[in-house]
N, C-alpha and C positions, 0 to 999 in steps of 0.2 A: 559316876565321875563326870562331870563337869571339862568342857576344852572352853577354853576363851580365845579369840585370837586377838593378840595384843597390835594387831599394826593399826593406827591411826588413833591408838586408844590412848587420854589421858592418862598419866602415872595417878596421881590422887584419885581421881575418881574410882579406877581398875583396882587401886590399893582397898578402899572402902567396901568395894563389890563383894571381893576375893575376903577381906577377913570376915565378911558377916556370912557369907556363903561357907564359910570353913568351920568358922565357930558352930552350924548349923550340924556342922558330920559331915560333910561334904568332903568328896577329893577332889582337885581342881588342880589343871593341867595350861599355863599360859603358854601359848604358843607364839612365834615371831615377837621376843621380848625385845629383841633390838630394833623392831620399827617401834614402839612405845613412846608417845611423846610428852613433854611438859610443855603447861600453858603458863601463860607469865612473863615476866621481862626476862629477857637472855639472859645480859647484864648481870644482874643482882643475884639469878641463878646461880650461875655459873661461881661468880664470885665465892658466892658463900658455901658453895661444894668445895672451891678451893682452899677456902678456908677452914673445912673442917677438914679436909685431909692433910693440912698443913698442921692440926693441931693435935699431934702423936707424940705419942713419952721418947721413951728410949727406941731405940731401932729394933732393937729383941723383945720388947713389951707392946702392950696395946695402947689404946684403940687402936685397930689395923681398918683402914677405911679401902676397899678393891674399887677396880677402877672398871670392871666388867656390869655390861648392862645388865648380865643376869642379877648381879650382887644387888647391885642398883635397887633395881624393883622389887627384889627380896627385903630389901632392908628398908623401904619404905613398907611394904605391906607389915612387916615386924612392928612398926612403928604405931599401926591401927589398932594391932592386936590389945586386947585388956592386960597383959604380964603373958610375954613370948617366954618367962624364963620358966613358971614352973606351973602346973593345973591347968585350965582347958584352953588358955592362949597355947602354948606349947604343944601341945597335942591340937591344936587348928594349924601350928607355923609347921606342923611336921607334913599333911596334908598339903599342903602348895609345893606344886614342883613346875618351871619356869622351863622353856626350852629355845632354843635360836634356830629359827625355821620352823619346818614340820617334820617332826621325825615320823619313820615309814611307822611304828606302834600307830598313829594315830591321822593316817588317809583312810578315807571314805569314811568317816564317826561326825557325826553331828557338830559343827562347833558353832560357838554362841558366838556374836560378834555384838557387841556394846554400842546403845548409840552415840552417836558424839556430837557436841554445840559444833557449829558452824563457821559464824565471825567469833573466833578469839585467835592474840597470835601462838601458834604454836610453834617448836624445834624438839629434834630427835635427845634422847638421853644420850646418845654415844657420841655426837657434836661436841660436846665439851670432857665428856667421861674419858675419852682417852688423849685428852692433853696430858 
């Protein structure tokens, strides 16, 4: 098993990591998903998250878009996956499991920490996720 810890880590990039490491057989455990950041204009970001959670059917039908970091970064890494719905996307999306902090299962275990570019601008995913 595989720990990542997500604080300071790009979303896209950690999403790319996580589904090629999973498609491999890997199990993989992100840790501190709520420090997780994206690079990019806030603006535009943000905007356009709003907009797809603004763009839901009926109130009892989907798409249901969550407003939770965990979901978040779940459903970007879904998004890497080759077909999350059925054959070895699916069995790699089953293998990621996301956590906020560190839970005691996993003090003192080795965790991987990602490197990350330098000058670019960055903000946290839960800055705008829980407008």
């Amino acid at each position: 098993m595989k720990i990542i810890n997500g604080k300071g880590q790009i979303l896209g990039r950690l999403a790319s990591y996580v589904a090629k490491e999973s498609l491999k057989g890997e199990d993989i455990a992100i840790l501190n998903s709520e420090e997780i950041v994206i690079s990019g204009n806030k603006k535009t970001t943000e905007r356009e998250f709003l907009e797809q959670r603004d763009r839901v059917g009926h109130s009892q039908k989907g798409p249901k878009h969550h407003a939770t970091t965990i979901k978040v970064v779940k459903r970007t890494i879904r998004g890497t996956l080759p077909n999350f719905r059925i054959g070895r996307g699916s069995d790699a999306f089953k293998r990621i499991k996301c956590h906020i902090g560190i839970p005691k299962e996993f003090e003192g275990k080795p965790i991987i920490n990602l490197p990350t570019p330098k000058k670019i601008k960055i903000y946290k995913v839960r800055e705008f996720v829980k407008k």
